[in-house]
DSSP file (Angstrom, degrees, kcal/mol; ACC not computed):
  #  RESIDUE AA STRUCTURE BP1 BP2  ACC     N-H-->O    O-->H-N    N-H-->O    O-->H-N    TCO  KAPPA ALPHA  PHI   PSI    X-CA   Y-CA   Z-CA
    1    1 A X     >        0   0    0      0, 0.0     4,-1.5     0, 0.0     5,-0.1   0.000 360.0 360.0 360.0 -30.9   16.4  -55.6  -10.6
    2    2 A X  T  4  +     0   0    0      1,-0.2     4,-0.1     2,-0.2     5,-0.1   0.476 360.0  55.0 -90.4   1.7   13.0  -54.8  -12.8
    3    3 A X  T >> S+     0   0    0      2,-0.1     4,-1.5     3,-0.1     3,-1.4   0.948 108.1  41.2 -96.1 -50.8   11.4  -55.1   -9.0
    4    4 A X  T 34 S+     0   0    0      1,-0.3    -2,-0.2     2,-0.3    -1,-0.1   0.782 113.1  51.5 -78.8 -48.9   13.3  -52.8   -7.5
    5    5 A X  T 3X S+     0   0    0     -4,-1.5     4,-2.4     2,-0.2    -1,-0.3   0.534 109.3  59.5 -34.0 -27.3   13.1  -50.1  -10.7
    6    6 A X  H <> S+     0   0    0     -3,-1.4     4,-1.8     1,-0.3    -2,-0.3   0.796 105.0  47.6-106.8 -31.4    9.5  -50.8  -10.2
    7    7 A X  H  < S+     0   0    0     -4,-1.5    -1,-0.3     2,-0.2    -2,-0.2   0.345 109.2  54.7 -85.7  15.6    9.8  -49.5   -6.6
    8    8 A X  H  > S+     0   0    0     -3,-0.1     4,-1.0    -5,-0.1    -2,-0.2   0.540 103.3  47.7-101.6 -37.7   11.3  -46.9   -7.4
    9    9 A X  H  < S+     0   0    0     -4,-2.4    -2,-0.2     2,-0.2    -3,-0.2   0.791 109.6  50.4 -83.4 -11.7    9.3  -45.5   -9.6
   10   10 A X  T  < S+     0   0    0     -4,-1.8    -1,-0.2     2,-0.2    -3,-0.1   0.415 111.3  50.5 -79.3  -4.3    6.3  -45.8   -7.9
   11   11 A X  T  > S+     0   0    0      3,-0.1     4,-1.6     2,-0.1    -2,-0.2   0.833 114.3  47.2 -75.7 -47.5    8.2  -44.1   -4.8
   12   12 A X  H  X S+     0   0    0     -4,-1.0     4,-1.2     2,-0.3    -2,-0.2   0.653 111.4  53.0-103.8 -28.5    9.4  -41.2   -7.6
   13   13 A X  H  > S+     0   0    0      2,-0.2     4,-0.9     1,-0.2    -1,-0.2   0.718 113.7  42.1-105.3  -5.8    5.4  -41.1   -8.9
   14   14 A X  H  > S+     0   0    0      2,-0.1     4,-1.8     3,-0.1    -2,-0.3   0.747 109.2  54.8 -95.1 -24.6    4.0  -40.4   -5.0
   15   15 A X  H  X S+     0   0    0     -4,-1.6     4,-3.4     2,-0.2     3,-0.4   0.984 111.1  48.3 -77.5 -62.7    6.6  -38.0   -4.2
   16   16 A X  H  X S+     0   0    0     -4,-1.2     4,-1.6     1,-0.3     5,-0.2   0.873 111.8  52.0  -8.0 -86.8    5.4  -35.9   -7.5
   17   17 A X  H  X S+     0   0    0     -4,-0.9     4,-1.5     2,-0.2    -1,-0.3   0.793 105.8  46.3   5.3 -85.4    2.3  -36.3   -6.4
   18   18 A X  H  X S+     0   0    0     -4,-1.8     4,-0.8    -3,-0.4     5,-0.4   0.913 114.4  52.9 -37.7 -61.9    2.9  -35.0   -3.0
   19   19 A X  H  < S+     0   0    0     -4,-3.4     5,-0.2     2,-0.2    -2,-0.2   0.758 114.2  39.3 -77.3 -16.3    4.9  -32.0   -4.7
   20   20 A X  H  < S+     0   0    0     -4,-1.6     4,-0.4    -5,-0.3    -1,-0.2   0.706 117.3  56.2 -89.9  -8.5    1.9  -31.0   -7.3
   21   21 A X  H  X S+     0   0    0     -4,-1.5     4,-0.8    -3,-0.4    -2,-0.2   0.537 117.8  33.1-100.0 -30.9   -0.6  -31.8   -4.1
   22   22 A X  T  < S+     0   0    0     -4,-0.8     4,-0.2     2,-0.2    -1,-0.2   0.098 112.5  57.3-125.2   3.7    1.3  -29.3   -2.1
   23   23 A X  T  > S+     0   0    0     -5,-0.4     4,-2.0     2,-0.1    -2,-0.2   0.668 105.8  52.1-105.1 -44.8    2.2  -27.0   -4.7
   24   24 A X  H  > S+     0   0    0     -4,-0.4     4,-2.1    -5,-0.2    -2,-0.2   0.996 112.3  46.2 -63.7 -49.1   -1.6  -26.5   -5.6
   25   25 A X  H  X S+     0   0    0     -4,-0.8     4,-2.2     2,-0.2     5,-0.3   0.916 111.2  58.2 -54.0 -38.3   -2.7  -25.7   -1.2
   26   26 A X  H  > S+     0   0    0      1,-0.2     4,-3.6     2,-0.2    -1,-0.2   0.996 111.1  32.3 -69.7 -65.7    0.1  -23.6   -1.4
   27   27 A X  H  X S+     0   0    0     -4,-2.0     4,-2.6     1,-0.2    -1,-0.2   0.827 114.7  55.5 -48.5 -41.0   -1.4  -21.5   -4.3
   28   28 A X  H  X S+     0   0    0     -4,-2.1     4,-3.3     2,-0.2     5,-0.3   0.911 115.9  48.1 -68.7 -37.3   -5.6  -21.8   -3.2
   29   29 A X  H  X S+     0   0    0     -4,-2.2     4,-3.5     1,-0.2    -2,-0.2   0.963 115.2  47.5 -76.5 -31.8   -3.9  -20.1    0.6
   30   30 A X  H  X S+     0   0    0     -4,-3.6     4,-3.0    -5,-0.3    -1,-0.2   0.955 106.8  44.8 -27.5 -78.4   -2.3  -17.8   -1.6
   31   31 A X  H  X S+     0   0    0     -4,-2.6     4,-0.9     2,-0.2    -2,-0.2   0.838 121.9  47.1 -49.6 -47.4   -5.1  -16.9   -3.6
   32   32 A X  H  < S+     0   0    0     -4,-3.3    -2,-0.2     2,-0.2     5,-0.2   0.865 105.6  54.9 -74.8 -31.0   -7.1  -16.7    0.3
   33   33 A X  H >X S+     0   0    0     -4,-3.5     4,-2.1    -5,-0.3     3,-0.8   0.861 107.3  55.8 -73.1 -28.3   -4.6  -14.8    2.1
   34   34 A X  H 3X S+     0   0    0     -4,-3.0     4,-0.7     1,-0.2    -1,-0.2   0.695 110.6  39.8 -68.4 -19.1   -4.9  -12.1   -0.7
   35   35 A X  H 3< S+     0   0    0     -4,-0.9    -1,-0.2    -5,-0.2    -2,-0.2   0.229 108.4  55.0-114.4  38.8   -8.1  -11.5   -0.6
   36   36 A X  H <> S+     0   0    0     -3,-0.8     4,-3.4    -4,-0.2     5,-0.3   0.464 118.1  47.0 -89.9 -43.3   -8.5  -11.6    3.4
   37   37 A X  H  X S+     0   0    0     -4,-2.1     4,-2.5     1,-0.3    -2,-0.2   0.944 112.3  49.8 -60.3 -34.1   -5.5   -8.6    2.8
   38   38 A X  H  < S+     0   0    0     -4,-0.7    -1,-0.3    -5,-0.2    -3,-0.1   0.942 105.1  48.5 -74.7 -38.7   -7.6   -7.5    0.5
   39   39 A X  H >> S+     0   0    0      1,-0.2     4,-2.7     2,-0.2     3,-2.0   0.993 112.3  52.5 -72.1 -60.6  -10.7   -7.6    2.9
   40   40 A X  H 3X S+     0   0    0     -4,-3.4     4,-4.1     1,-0.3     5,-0.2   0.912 101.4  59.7 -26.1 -46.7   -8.4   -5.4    5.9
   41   41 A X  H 3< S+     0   0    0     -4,-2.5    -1,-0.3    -5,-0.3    -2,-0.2   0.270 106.4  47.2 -94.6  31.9   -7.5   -2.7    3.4
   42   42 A X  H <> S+     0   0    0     -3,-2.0     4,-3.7    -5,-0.1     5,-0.4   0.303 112.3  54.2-120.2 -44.1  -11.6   -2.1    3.0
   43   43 A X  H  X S+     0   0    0     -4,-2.7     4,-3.0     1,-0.3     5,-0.4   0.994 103.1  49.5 -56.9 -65.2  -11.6   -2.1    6.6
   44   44 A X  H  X S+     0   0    0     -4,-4.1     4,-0.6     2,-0.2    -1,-0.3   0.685 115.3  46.3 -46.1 -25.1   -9.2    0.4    7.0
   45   45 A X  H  > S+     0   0    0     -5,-0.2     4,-2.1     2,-0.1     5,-0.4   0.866 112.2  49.1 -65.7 -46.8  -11.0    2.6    4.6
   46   46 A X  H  X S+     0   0    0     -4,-3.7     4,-2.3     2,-0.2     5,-0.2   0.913 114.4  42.4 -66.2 -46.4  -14.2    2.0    6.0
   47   47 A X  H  X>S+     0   0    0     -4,-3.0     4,-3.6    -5,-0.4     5,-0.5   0.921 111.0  57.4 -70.8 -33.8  -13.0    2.8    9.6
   48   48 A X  H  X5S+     0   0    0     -4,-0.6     4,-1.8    -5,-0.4     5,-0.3   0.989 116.6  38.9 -41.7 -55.5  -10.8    6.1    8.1
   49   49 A X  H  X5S+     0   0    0     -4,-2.1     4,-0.8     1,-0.3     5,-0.2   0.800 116.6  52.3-103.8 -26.5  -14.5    7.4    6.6
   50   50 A X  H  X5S+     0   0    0     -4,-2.3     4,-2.3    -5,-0.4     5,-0.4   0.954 115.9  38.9 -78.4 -43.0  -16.3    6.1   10.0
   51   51 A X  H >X5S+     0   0    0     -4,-3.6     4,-5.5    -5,-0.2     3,-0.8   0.978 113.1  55.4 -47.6 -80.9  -13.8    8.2   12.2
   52   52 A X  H 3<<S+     0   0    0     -4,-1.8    -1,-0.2    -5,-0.5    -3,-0.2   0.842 110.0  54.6 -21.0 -36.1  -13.9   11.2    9.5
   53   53 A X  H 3X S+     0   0    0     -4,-0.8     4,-1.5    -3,-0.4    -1,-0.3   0.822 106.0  45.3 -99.8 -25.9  -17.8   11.0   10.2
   54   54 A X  H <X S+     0   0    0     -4,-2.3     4,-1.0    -3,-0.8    -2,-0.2   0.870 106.5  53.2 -74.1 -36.5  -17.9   11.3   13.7
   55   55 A X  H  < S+     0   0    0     -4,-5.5    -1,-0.2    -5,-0.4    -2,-0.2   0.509 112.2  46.8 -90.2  17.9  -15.8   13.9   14.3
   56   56 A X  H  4 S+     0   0    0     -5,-0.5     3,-0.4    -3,-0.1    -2,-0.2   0.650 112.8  48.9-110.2  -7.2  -17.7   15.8   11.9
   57   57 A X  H  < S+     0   0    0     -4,-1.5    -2,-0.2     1,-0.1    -3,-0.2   0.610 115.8  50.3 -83.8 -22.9  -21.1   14.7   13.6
   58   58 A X  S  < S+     0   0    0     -4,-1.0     2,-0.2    -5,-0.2    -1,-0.1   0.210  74.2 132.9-102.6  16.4  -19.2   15.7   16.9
   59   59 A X     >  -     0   0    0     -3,-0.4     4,-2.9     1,-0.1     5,-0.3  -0.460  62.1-124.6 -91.0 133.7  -18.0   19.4   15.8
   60   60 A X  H  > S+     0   0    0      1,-0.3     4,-2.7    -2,-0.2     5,-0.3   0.967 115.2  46.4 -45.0 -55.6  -18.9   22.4   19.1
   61   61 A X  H  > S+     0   0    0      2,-0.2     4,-0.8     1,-0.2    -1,-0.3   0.791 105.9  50.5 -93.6  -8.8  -20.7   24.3   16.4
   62   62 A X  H >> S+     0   0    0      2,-0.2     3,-1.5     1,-0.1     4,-1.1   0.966 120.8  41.2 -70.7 -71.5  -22.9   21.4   14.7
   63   63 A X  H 3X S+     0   0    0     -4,-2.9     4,-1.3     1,-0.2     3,-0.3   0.802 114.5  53.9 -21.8 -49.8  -24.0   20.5   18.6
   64   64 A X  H 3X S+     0   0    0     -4,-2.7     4,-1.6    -5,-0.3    -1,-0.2   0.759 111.2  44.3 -73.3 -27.1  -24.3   24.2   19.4
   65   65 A X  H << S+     0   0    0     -3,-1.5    -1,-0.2    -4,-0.8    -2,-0.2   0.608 110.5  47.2 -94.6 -18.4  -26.6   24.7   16.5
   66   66 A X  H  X>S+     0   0    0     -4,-1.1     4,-1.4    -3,-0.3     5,-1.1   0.630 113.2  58.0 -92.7 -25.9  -29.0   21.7   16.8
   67   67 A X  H >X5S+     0   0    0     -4,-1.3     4,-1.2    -5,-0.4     6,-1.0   0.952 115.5  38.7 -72.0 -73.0  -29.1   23.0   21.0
   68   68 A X  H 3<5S+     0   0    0     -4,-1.6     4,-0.4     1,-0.2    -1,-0.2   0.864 118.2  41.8 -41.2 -41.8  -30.3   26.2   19.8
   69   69 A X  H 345S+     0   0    0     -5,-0.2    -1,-0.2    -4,-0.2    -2,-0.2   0.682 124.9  16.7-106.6  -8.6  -32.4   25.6   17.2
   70   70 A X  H <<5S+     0   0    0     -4,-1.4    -3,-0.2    -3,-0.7    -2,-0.2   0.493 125.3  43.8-151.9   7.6  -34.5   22.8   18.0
   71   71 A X  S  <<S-     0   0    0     -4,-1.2    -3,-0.2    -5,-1.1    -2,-0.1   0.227  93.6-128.4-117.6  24.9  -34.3   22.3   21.5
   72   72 A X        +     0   0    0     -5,-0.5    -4,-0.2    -4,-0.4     2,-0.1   0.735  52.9 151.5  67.6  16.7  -34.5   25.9   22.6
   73   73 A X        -     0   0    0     -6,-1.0     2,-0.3     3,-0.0    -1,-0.1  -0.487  22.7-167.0 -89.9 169.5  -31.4   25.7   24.9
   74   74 A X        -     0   0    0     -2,-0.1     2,-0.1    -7,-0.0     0, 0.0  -0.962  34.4 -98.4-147.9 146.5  -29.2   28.9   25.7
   75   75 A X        -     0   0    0     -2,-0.3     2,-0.6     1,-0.1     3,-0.0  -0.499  51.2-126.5 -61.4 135.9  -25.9   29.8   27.1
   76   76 A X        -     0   0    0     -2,-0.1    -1,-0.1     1,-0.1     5,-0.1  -0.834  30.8 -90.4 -96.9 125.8  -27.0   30.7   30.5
   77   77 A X    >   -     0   0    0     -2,-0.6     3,-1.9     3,-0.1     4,-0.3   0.102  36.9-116.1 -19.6 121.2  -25.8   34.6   32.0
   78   78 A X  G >  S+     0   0    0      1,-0.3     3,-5.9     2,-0.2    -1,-0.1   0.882 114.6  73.0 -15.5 -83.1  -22.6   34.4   33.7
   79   79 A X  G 3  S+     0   0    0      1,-0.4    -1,-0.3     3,-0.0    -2,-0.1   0.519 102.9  45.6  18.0 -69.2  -24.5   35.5   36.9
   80   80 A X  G <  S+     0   0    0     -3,-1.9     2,-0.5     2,-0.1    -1,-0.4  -0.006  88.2  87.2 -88.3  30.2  -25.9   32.0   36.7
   81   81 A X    <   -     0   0    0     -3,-5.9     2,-0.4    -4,-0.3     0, 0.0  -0.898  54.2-173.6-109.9 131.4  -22.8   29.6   36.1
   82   82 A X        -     0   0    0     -2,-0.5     2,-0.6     2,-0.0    -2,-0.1  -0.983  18.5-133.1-141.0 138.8  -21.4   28.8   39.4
   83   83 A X        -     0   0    0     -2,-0.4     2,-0.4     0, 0.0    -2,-0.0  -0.749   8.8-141.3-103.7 149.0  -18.0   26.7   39.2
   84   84 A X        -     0   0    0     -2,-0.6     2,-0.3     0, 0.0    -2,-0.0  -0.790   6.6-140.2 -85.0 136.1  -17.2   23.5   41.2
   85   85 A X        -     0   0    0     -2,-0.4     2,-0.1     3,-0.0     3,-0.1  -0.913  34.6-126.8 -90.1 131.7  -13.4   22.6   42.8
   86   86 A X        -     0   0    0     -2,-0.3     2,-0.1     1,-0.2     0, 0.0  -0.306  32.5 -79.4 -55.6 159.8  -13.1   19.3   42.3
   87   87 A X        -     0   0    0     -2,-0.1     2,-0.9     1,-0.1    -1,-0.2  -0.395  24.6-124.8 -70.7 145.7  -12.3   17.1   45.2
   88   88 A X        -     0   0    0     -2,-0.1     2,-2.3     1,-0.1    -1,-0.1  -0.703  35.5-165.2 -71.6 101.2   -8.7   16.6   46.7
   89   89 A X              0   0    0     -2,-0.9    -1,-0.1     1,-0.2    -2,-0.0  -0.419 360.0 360.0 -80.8  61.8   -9.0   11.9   46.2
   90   90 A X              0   0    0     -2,-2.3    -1,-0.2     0, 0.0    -2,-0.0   0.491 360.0 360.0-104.8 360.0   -6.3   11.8   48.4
């Protein structure tokens, strides 16, 4: 009987084990999957403020104003503007 008690408790003192061994990975993935979330919601900021910057690097009158003013370009006279029809791709 004291053999059997004695397998039992060493059954009862790996299973413990096991559960504080798996209760601790549980917590460290925890602890990594919050700051991976954490690493996304910088990303999503960062791309908000990269978007935000392009289309203000891409605004008609920012363009219009660097074409004028330091490469000397000009709206050309109607006169000269001649329009294309695209082609029928049928």
């Amino acid at each position: 009987m004291a053999r059997l008690n004695l397998i039992l408790l060493a059954i009862l003192v790996a299973c413990a084990l096991s559960v504080v061994t798996s209760q601790h990975k549980v917590r460290k993935l925890y602890v990594e999957l919050q700051k991976e979330q954490e690493f996304a919601r910088q990303f999503e900021v960062e791309w908000g403020q990269l978007q935000l910057e392009q289309s203000t690097w891409a605004m008609h009158a920012r363009i219009e104003k660097i074409a004028s003013g330091q490469l000397m370009m000009r709206v050309p006279p109607p006169s000269r503007v001649q329009m294309v029809a695209p082609e029928d791709k049928r």
